[in-house]
Residue frames as qw, qx, qy, qz and C-alpha x, y, z in Angstrom:
[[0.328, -0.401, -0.286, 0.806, 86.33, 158.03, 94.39],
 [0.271, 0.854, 0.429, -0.114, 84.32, 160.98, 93.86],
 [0.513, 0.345, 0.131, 0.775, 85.55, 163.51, 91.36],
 [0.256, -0.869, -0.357, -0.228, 84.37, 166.12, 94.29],
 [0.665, -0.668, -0.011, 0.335, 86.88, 165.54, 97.32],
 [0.293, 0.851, -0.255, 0.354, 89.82, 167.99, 97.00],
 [0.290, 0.465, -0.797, 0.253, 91.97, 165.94, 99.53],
 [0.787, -0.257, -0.559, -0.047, 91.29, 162.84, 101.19],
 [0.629, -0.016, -0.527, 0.571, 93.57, 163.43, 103.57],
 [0.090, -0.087, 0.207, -0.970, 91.89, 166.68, 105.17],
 [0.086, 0.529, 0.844, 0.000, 88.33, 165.31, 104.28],
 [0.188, 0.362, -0.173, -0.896, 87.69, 168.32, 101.76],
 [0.404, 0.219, 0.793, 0.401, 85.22, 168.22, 99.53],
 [0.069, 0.138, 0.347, 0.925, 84.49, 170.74, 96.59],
 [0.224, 0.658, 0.679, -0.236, 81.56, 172.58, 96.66],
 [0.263, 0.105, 0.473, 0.834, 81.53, 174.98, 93.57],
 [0.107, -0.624, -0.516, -0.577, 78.05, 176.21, 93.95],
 [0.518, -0.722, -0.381, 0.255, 78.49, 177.54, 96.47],
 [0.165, 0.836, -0.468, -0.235, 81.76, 180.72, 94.89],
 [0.760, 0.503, -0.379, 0.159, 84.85, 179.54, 93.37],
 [0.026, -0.562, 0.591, -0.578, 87.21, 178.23, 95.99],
 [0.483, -0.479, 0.362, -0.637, 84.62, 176.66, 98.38],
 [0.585, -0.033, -0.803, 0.114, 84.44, 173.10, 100.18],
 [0.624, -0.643, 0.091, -0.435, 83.30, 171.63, 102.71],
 [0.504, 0.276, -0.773, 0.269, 84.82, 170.11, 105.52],
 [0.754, -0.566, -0.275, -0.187, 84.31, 168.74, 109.14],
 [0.189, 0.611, -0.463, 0.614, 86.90, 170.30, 111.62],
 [0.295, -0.283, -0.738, 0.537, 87.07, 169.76, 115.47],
 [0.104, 0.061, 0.122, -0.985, 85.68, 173.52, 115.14],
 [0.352, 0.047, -0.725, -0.590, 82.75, 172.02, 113.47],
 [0.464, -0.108, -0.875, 0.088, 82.10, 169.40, 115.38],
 [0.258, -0.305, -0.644, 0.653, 82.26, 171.24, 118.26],
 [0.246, 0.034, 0.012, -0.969, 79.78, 173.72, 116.78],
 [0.630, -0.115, -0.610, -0.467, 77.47, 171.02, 115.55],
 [0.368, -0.236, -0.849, 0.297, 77.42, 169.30, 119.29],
 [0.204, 0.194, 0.279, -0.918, 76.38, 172.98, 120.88],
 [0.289, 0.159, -0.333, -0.883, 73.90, 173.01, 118.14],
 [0.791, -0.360, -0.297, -0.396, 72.10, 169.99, 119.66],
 [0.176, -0.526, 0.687, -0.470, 72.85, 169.45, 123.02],
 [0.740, -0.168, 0.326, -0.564, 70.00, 167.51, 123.78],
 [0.947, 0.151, -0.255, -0.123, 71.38, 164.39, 121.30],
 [0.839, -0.290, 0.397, 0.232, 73.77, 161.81, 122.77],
 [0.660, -0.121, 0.529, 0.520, 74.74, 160.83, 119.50],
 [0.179, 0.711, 0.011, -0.680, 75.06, 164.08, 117.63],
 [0.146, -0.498, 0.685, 0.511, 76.46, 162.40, 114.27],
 [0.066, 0.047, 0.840, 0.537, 74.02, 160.52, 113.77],
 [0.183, 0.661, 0.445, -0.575, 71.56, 162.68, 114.44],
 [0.099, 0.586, -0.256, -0.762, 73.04, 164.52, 111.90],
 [0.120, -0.122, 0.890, 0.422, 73.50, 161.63, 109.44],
 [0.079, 0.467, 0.877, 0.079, 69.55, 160.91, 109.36],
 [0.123, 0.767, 0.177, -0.604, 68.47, 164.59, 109.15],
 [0.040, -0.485, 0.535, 0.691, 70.27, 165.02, 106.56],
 [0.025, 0.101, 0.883, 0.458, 68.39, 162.03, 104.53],
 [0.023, 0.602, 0.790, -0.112, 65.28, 162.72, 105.86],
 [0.139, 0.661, 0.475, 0.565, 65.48, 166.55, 104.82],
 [0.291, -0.789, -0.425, 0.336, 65.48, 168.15, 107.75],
 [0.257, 0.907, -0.072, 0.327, 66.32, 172.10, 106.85],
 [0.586, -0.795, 0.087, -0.131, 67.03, 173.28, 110.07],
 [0.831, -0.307, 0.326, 0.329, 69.68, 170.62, 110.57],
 [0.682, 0.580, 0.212, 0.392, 70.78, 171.11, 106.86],
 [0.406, 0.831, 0.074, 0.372, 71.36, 174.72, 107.53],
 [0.362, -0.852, 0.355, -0.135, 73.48, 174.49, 110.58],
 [0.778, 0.056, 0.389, 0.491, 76.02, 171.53, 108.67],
 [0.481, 0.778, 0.234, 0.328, 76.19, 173.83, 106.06],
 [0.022, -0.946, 0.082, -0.313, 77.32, 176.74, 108.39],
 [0.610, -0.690, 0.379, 0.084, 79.75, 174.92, 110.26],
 [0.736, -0.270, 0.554, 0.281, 81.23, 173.39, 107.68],
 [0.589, 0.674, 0.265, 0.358, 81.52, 175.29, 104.22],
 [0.374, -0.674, 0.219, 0.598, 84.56, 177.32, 103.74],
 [0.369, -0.174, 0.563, 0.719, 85.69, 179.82, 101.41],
 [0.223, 0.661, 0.706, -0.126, 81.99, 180.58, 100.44],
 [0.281, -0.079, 0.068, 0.954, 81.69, 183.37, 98.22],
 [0.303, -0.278, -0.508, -0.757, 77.74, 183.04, 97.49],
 [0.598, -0.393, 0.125, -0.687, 76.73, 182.80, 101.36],
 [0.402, -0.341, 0.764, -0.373, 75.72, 179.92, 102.71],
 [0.806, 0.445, 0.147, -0.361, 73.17, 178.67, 100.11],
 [0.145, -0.435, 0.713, 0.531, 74.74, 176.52, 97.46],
 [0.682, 0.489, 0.034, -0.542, 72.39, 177.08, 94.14],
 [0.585, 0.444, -0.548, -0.402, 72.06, 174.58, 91.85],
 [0.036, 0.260, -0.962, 0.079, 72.82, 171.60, 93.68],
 [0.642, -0.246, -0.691, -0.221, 69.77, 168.78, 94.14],
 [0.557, -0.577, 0.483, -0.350, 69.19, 168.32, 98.27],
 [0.976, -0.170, 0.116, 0.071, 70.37, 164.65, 97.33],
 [0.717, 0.506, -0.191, 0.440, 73.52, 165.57, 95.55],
 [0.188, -0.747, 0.249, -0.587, 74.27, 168.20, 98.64],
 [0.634, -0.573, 0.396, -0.336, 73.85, 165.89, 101.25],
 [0.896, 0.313, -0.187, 0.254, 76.26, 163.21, 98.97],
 [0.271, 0.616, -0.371, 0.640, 78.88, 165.91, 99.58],
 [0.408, -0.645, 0.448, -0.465, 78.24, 166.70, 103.49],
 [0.892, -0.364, 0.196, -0.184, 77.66, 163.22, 104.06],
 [0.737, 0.527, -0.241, 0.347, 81.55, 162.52, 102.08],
 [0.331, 0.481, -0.523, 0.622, 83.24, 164.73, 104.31],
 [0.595, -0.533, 0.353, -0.486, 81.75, 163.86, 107.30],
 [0.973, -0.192, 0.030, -0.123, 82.75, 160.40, 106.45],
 [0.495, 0.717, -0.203, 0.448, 85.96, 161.67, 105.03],
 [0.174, 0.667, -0.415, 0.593, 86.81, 162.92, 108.64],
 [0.728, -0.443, 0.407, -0.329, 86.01, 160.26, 110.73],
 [0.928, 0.177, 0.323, 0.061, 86.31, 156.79, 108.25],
 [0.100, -0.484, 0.568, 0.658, 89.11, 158.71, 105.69],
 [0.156, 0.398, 0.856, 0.290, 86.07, 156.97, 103.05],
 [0.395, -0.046, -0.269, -0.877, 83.54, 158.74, 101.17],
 [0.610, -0.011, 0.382, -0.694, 80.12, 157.89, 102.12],
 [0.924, 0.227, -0.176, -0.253, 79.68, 155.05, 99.54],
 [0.487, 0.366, -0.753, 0.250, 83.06, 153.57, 100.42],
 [0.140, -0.257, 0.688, -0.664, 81.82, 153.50, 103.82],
 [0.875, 0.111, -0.089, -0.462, 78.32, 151.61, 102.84],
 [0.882, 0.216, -0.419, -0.029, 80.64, 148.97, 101.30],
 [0.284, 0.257, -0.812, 0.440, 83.01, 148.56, 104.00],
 [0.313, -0.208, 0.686, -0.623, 80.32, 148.30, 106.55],
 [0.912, 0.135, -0.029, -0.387, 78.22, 145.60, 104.41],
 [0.745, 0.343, -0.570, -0.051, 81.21, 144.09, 104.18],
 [0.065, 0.275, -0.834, 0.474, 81.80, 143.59, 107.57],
 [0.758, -0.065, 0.160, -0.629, 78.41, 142.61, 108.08],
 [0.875, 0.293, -0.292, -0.252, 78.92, 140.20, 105.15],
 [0.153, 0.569, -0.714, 0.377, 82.03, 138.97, 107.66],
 [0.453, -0.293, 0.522, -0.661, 80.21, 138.74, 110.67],
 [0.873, 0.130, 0.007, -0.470, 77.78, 136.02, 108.87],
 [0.768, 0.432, -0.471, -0.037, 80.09, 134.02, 107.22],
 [0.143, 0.324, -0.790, 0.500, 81.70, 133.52, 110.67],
 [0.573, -0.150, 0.570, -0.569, 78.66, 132.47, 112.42],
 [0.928, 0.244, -0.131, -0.248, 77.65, 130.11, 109.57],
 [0.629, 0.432, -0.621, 0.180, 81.21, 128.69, 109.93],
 [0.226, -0.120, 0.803, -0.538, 80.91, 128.44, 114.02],
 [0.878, 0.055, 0.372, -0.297, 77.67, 126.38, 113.65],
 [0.829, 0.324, -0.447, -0.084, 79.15, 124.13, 110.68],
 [0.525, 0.407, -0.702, 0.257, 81.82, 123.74, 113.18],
 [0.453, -0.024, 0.725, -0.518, 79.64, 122.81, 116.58],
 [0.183, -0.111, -0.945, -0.248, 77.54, 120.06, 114.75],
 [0.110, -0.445, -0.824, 0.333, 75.37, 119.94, 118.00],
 [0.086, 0.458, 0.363, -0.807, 74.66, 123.35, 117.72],
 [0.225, 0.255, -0.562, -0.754, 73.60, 123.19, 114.39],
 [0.363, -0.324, -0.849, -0.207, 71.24, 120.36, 115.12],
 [0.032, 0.634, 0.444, -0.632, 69.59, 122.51, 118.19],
 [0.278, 0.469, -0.099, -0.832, 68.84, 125.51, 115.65],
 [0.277, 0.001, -0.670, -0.689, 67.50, 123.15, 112.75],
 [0.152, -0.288, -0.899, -0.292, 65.23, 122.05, 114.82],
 [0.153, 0.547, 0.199, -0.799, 63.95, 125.79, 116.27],
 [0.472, 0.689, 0.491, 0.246, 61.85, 127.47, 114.77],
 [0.415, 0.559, -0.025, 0.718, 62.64, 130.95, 113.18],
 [0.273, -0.756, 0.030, -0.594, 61.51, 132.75, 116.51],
 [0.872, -0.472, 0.063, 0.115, 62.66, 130.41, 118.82],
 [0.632, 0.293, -0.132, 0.705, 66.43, 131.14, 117.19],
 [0.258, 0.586, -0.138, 0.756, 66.00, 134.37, 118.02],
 [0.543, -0.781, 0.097, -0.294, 65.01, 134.36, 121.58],
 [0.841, -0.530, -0.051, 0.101, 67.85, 132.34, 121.65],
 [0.462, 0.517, -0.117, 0.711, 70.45, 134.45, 119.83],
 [0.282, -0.823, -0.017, -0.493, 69.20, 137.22, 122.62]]
């Protein structure tokens, strides 16, 4: 757990460079500021989520404003890396949907991946036939027939 979040249970998480006091969080208020703030995406979250890695300011500086409270040094928060910054936003944004910090959420969703397989390798072991049909596809013939 990061030594950042300031309550799991709210999906706070500290932001010190930013005054003494401040965090961020992801509210309904948020949200709903961050959907206005691109109408034009469907899926506004993860719009956000991939701006955010890919740098986008713009995007950066309207998370920022919807979701940093308590700010005593603006909106800017000096000193931080843009990777360490978007650790934090992307925490409480995962904080207030998943109650997980962004890396807890990686590992739960690799582990359900790592689920998902282990159940399809165990339904073919357990259809024989179908297991003989796919060993003797090739790799592109599986997939047109996974589709």
């Amino acid at each position: 757990m990061s030594d950042k979040i300031i309550s799991r249970t709210e999906g706070t998480v500290a932001l010190p460079e930013a005054g003494e006091g401040a965090y961020l969080q992801f509210t309904v208020r948020s949200f709903e500021i961050l959907e206005t703030a691109f109408p034009d995406k469907d899926d506004h979250i993860s719009f956000i989520m991939k701006s955010m890695v890919n740098m986008k300011a713009s995007v950066f500086a309207k998370v920022v404003g919807a979701t940093l409270q308590n700010s005593t040094n603006g909106d800017i928060p000096y000193g931080l890396k843009w990777e360490e910054l978007t650790d934090r936003i992307m925490d409480a944004l995962c904080l207030s949907i998943h109650g997980r910090t962004g890396e807890e959420q990686k590992a739960f969703e690799q582990e359900q991946i790592n689920k998902q397989i282990i159940d399809r390798l165990k339904g073919i072991e357990a259809n024989p036939q179908l297991a003989a049909l796919l060993s003797s596809m090739s790799p592109g013939q599986q997939e047109q027939g996974q589709g």
